[in-house]
C-alpha positions as CSV (number, residue, x, y, z in Angstrom):
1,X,114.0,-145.3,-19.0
2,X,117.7,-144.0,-19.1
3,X,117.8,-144.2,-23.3
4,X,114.3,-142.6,-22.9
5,X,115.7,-139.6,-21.1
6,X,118.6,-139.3,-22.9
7,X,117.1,-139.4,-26.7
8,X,114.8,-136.5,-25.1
9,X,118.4,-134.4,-23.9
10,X,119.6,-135.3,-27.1
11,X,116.7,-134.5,-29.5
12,X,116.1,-131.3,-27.7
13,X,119.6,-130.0,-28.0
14,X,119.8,-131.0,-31.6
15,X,116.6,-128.6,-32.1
16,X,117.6,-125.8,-30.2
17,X,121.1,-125.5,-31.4
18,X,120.0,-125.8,-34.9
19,X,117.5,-122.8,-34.2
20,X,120.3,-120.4,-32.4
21,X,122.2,-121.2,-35.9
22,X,119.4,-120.7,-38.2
23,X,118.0,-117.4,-36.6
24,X,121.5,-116.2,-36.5
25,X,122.3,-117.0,-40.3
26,X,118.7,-115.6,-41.1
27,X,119.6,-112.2,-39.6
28,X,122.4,-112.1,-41.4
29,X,121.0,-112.9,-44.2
30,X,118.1,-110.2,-43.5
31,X,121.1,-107.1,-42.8
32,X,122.9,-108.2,-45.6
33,X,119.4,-108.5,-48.2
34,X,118.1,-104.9,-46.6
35,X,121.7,-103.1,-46.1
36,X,121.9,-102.5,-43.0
37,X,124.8,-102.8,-41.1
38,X,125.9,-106.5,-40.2
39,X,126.0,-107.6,-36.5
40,X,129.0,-109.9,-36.7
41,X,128.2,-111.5,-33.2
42,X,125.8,-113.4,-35.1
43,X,123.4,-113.5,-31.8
44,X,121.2,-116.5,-32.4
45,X,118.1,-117.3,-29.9
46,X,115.3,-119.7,-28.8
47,X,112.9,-120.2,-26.2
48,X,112.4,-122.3,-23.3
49,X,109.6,-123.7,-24.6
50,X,111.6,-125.0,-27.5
51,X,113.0,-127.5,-25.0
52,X,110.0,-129.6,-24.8
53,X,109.0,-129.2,-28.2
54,X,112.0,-130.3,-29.8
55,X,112.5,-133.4,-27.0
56,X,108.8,-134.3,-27.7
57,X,109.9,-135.3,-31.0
58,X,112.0,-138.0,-29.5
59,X,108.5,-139.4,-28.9
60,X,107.3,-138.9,-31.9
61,X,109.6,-138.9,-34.9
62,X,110.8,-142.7,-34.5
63,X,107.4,-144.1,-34.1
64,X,106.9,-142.0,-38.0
65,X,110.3,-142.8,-39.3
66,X,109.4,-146.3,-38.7
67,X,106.7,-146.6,-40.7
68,X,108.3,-144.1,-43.5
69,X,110.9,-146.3,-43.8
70,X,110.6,-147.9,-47.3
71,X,109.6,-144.6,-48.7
72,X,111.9,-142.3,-51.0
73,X,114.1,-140.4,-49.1
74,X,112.8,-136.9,-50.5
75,X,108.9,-138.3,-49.5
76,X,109.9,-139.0,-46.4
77,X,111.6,-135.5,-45.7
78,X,108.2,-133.9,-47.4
79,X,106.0,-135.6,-44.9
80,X,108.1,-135.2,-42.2
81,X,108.4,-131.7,-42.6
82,X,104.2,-131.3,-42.6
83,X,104.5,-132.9,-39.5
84,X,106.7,-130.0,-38.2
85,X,104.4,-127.9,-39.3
86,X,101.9,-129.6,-37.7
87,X,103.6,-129.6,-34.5
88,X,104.6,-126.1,-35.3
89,X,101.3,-125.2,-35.1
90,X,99.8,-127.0,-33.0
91,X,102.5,-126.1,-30.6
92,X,102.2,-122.5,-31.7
93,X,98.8,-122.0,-30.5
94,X,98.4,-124.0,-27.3
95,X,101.2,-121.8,-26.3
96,X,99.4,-118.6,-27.3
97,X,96.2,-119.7,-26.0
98,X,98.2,-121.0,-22.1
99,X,100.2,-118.0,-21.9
100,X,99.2,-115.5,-24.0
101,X,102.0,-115.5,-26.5
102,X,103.1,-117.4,-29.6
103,X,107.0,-116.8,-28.9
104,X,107.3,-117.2,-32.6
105,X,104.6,-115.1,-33.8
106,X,105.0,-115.2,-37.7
107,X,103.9,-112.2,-39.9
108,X,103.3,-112.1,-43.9
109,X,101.7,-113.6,-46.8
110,X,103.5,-117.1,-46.3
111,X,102.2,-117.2,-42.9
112,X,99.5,-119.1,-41.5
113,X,97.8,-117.7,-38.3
114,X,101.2,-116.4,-37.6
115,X,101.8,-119.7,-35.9
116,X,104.1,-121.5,-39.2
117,X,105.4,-120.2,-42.3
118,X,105.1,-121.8,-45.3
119,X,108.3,-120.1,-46.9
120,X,110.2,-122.1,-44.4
121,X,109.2,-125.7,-45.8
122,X,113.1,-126.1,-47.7
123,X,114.1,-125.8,-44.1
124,X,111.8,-128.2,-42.3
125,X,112.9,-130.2,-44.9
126,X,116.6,-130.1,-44.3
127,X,115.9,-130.5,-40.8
128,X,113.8,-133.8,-41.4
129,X,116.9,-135.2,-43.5
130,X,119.3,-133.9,-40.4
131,X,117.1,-135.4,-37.7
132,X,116.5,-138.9,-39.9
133,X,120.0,-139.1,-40.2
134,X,120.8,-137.5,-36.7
135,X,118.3,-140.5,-34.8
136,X,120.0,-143.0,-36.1
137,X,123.2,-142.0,-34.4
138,X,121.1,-141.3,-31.2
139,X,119.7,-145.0,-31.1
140,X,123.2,-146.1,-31.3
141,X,124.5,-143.8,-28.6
142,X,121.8,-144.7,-26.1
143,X,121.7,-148.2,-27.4
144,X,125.7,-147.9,-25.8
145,X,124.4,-147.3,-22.6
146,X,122.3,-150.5,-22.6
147,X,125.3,-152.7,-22.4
């Protein structure tokens, strides 16, 4: 139960640091693209939902990566990153249906119910290779804790 809890703590701190850093670096990139002036605090943010939805993939991602296994590296990442998507969405609109909101209410032609964006797929997809790689070391960090 103990390596349970703590690939959970782990997975969801993996997800919501890598979002402070990518909204940060997007809004950079956004003032910089558009010319605006360039908020050099580069203020990142997430949600408290985000908690639960990134830890929930310490549920699901190894029972996937498991069966992905003997697949090319780039395949895997692809289907890996439709399963964020998935999850994205899905996510997205129990969310918006419980409380109201979709915290991350998308906008544009690359969006889909405003719940994903399609645009974002070369992310997703460095984020699969970061959380393939990144599991690994989190099976042998809680596998310490068996001993």
């Amino acid at each position: 139960m103990y390596k349970k809890i703590l690939r959970f703590y782990l997975w969801a701190t993996l997800g919501l640091s890598t979002e402070i850093f990518f909204t940060a670096f997007t809004n950079l990139y956004m003032s910089i693209r558009d010319h605006k002036p360039i908020d050099w605090s580069l203020t990142g943010h997430t949600y408290i939902w985000m908690t639960f939805i990134y830890g929930a993939g310490s549920l699901i991602f190894p029972f996937g990566h498991k069966h992905l296994r003997g697949f090319h590296l780039l395949l895997r990442i692809i289907i890996v990153a439709l399963g964020i998507f998935a999850i994205e969405f899905i996510s997205g609109f129990i969310l918006d249906k419980t409380t109201g909101h979709c915290p991350w209410q998308y906008s544009g032609r690359w969006s889909v119910m405003g719940y994903i964006r399609l645009d974002y797929l070369p992310a997703w997809m460095l984020f699969a290779y970061m959380i393939e790689k990144a599991d690994e070391i989190f099976d042998k960090m809680a596998g310490t804790f068996e001993k």
